[in-house]
SERO-4910 file (N, C-alpha, C, O; in steps of 0.05 Angstrom, whole numbers):
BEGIN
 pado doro    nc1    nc2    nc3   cac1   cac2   cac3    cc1    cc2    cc3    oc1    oc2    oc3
  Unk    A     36  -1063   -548     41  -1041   -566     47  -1015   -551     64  -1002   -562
  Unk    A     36  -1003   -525     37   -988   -507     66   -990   -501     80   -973   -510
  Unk    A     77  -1013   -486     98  -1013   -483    123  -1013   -506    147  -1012   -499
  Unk    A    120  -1014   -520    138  -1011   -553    137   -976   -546    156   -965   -534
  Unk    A    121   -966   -552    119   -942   -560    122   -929   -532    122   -905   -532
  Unk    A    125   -943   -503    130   -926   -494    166   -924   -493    179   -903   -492
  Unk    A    179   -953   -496    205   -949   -500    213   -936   -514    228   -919   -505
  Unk    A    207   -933   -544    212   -912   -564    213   -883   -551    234   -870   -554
  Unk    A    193   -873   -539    192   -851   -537    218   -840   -520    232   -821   -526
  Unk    A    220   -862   -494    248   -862   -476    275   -856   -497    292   -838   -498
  Unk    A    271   -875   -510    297   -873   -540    296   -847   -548    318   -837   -544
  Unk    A    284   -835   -555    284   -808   -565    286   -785   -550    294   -766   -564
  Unk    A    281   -778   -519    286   -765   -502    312   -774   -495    326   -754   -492
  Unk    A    325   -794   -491    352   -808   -482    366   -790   -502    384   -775   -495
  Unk    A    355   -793   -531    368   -788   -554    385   -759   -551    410   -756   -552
  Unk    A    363   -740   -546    357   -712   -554    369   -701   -529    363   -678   -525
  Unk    A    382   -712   -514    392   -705   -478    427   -707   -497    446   -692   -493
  Unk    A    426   -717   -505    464   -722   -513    470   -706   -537    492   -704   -548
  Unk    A    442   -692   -545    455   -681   -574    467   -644   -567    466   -632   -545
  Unk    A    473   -638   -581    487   -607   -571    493   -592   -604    494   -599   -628
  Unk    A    496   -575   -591    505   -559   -620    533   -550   -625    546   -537   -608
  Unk    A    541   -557   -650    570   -552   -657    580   -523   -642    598   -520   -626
  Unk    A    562   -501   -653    565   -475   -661    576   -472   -626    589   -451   -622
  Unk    A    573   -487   -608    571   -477   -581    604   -480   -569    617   -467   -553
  Unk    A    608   -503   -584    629   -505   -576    657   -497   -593    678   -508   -586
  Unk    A    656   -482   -608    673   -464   -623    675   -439   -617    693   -427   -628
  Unk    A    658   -425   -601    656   -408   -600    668   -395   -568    663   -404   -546
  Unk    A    682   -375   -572    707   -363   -542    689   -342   -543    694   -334   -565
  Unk    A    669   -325   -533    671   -295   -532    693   -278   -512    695   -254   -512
  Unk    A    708   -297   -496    729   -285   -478    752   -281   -498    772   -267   -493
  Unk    A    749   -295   -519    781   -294   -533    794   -268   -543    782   -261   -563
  Unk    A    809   -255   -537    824   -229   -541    826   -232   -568    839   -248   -582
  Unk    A    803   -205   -575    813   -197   -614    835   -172   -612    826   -149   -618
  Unk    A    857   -174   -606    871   -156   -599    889   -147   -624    892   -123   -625
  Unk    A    896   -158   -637    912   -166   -660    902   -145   -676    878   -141   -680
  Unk    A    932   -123   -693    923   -108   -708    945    -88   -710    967    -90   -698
  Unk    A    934    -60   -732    952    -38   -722    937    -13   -711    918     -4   -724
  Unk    A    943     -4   -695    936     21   -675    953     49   -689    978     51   -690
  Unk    A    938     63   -697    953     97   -710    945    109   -688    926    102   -674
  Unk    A    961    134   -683    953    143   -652    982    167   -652    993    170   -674
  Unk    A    990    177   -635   1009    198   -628   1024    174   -607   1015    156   -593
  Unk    A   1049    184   -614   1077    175   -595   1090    206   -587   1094    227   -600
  Unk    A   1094    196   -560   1111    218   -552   1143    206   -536   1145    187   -521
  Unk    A   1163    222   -545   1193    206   -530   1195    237   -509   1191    260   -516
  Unk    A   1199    231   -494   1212    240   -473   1238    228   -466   1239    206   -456
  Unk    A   1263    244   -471   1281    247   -462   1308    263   -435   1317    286   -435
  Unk    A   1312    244   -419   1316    263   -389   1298    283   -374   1304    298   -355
  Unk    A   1271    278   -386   1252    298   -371   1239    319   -394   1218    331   -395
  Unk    A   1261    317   -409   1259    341   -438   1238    335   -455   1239    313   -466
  Unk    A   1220    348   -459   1199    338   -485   1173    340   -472   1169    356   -454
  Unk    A   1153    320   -484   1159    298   -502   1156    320   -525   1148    343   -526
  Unk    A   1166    303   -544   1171    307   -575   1142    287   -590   1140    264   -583
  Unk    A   1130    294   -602   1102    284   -611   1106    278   -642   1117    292   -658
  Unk    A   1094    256   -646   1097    252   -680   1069    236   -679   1056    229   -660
  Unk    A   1066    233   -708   1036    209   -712   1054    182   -719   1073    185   -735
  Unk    A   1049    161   -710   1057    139   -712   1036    105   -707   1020    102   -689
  Unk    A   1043     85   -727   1037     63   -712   1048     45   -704   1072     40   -704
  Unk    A   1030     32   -695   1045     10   -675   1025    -15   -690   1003     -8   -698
  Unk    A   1032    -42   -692   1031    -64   -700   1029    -89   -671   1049    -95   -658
  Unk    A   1007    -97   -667   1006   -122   -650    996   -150   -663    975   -151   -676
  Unk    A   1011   -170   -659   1000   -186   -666   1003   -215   -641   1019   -218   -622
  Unk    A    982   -235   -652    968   -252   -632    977   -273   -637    963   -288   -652
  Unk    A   1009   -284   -624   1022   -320   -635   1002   -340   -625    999   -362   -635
  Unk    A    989   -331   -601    978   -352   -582    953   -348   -568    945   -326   -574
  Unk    A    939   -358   -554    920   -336   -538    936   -334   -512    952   -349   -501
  Unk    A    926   -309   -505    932   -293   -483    966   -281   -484    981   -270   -467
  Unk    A    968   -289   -517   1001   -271   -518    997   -253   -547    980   -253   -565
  Unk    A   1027   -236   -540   1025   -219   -560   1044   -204   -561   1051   -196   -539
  Unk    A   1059   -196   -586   1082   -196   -600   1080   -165   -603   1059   -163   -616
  Unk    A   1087   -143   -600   1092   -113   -604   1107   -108   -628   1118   -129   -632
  Unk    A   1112    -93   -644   1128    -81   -667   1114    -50   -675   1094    -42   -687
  Unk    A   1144    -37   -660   1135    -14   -665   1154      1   -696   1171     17   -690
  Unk    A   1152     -3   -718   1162     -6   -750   1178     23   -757   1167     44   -751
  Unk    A   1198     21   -766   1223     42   -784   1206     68   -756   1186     81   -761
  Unk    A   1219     69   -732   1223     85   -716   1236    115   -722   1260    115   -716
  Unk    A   1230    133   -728   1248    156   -725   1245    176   -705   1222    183   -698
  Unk    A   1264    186   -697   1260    202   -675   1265    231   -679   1283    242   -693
  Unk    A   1252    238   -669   1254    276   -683   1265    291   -660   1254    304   -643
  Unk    A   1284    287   -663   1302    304   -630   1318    333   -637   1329    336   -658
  Unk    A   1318    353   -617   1318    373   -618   1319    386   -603   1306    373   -586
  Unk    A   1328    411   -589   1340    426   -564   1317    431   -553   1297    443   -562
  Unk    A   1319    419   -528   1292    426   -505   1268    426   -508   1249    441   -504
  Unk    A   1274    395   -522   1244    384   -531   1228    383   -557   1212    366   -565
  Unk    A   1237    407   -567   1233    411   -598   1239    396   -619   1260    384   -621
  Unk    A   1217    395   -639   1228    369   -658   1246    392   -677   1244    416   -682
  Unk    A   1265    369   -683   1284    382   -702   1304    355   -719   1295    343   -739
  Unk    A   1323    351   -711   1339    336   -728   1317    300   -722   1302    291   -705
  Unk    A   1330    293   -747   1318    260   -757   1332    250   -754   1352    251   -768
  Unk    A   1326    229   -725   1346    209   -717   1328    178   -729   1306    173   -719
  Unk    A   1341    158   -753   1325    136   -754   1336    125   -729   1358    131   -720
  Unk    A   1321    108   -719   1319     87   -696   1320     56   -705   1340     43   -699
  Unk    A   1298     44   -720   1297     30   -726   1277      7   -720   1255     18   -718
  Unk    A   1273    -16   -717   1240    -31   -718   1252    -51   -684   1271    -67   -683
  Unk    A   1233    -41   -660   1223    -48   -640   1206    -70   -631   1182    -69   -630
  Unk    A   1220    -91   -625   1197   -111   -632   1209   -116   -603   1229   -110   -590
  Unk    A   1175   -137   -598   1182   -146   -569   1157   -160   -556   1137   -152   -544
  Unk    A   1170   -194   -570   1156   -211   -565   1144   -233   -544   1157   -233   -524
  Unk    A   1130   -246   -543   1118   -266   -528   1113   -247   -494   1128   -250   -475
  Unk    A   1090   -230   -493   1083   -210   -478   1056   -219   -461   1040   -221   -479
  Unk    A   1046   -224   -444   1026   -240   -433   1005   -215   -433   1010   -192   -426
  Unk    A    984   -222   -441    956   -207   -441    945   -211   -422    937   -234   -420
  Unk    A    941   -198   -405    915   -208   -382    889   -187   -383    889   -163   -385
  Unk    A    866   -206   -381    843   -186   -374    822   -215   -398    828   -236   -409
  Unk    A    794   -196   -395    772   -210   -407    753   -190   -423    758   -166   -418
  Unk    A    740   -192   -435    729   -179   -460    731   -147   -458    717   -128   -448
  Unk    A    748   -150   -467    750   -128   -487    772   -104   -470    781    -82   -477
  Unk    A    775   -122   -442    798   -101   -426    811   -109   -417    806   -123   -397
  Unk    A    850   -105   -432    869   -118   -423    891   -115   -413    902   -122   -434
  Unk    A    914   -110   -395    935   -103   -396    953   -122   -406    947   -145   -414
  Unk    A    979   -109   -405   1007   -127   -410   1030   -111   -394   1026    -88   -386
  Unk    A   1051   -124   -391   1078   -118   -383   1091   -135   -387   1085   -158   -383
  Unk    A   1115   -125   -399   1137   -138   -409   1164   -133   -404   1166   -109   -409
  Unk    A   1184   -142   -396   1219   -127   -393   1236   -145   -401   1238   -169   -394
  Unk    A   1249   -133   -416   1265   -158   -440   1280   -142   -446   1272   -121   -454
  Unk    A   1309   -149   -443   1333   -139   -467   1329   -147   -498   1324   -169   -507
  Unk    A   1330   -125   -510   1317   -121   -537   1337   -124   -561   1358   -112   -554
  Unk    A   1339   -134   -586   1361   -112   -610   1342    -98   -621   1319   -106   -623
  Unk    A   1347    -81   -628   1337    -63   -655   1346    -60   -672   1368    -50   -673
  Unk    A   1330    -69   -696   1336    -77   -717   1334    -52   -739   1316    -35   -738
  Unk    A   1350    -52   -755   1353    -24   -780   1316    -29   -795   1302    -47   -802
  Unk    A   1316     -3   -793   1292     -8   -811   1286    -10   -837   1307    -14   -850
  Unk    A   1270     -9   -850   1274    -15   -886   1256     14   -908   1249     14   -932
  Unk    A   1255     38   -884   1242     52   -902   1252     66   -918   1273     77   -909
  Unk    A   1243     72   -949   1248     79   -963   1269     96   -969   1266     88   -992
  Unk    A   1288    114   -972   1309    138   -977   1330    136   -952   1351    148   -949
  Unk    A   1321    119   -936   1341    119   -908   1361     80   -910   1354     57   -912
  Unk    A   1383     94   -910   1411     77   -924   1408     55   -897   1395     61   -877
  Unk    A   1420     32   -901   1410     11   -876   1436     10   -859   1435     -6   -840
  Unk    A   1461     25   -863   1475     42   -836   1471     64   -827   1485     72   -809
  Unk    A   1449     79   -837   1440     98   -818   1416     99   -797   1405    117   -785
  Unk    A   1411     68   -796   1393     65   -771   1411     62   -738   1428     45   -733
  Unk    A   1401     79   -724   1416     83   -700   1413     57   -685   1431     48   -670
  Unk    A   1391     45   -690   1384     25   -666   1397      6   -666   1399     -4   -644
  Unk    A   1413    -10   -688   1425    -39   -684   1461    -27   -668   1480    -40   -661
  Unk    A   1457      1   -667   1487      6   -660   1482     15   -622   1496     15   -602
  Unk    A   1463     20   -626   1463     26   -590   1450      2   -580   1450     -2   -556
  Unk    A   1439    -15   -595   1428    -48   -576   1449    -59   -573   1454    -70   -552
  Unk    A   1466    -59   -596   1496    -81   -599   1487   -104   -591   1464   -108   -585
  Unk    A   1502   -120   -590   1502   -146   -591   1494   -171   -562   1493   -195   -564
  Unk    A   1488   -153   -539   1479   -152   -526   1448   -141   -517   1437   -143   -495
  Unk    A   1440   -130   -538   1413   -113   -534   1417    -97   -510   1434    -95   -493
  Unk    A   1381    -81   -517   1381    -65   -490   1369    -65   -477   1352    -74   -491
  Unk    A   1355    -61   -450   1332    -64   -431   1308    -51   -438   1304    -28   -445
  Unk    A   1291    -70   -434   1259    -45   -444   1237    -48   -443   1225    -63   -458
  Unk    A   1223    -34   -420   1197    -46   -399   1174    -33   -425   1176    -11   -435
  Unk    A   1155    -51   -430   1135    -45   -444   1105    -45   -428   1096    -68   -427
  Unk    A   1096    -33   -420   1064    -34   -397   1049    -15   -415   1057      5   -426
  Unk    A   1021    -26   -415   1001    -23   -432    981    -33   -429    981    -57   -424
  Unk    A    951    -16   -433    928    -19   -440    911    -19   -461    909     -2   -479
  Unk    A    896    -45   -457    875    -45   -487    841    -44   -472    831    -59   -456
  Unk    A    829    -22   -485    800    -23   -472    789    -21   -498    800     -7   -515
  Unk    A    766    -35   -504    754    -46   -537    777    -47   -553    795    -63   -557
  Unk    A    768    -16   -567    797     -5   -599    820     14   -589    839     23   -602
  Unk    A    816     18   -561    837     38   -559    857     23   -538    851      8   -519
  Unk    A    882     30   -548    911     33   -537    926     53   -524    924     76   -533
  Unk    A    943     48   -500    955     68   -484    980     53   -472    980     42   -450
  Unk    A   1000     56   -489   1030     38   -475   1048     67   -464   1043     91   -468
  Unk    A   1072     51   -447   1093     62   -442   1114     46   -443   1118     25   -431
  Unk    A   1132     61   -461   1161     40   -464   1187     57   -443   1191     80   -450
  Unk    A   1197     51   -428   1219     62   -414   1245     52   -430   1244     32   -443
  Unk    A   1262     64   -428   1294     52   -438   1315     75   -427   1322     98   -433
  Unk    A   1319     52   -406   1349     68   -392   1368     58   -403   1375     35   -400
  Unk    A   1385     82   -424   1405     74   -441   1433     97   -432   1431    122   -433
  Unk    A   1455     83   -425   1477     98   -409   1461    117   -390   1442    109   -376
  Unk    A   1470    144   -390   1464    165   -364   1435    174   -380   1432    198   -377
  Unk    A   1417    165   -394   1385    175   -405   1382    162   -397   1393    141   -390
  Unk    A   1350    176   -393   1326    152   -387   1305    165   -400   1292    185   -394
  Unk    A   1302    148   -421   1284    150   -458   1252    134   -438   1248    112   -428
  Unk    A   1234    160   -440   1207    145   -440   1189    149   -466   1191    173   -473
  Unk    A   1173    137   -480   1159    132   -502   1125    122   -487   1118    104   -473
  Unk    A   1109    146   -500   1088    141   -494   1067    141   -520   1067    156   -539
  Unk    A   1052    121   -515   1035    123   -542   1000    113   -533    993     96   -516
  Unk    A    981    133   -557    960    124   -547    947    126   -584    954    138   -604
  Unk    A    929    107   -578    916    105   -604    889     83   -601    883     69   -582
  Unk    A    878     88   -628    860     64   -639    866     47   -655    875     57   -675
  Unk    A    863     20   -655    844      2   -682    840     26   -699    828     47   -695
  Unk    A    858     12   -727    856     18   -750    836     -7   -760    829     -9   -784
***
């Protein structure tokens, strides 16, 4: 009887050695919650001139882990003599996908350089040939280095675009909305 019960007991330690918990293995705390939209100030600098400041957001979202898709939505640009906002240039919607994330909780960079189109945007009172951007990407798109930081909620990119004799820099910083 000793020996019965001492096998049993073996059975049940054997048992309790192989069991695990679901919850453990579902769970990433490294996995980038990056995904979202960021409200924050953009500034364009043009040829040195500016920057020109507006409130704007920016849109990220997450196809994959460790990637991520940019859209910066119905762009307008407020350009104006020596930096000053003045005339309303629409631009149009900036997107610029499959972007590699690197880093681990909660602090990440990216860089990206990709010939781009820009696409007309869809906001409201603005006619969909008066978006500038599908006419200066043309059909060839245009070049456009995206480098950027995520630390917890906050954001800090720079977009460059050397377009003919300019060189368009775009800086933006914000939070998680």
């Amino acid at each position: 009887m000793k020996k019965n019960l001492l096998y049993l007991l073996m059975l049940l330690c054997s048992v309790s050695m192989f069991t695990s918990c679901g919850d453990d293995d579902d769970k990433d705390d490294n996995k980038a919650d990056v995904a979202g939209t960021y409200a924050g100030t953009l500034g364009v600098t043009l040829d040195g001139e500016g920057p020109i400041s507006s409130s704007q957001s920016i849109e990220l979202t997450s196809p994959a882990d460790n990637k991520i898709n940019f859209v910066l939505k119905n762009f307008i640009l407020q350009a104006g003599m020596g930096g000053e906002a003045g005339q309303s240039v629409p631009v149009g919607n900036i997107k610029i996908t499959d972007i590699d994330l690197v880093g681990t909780n909660g602090n990440y960079t990216f860089t990206k350089t990709a010939n781009i189109k820009i696409e007309a945007g869809d906001k409201e009172g603005i006619a969909s040939d008066a978006w500038m951007g599908p006419i200066i990407s043309g059909t060839s798109g245009i070049p456009v280095t995206l480098k950027g930081t995520i630390t917890g909620n906050d954001i800090k990119l720079d977009i460059t675009i050397p377009f003919m004799n300019m060189n368009i820099a775009v800086q933006f910083s914000g939070a998680k909305k």
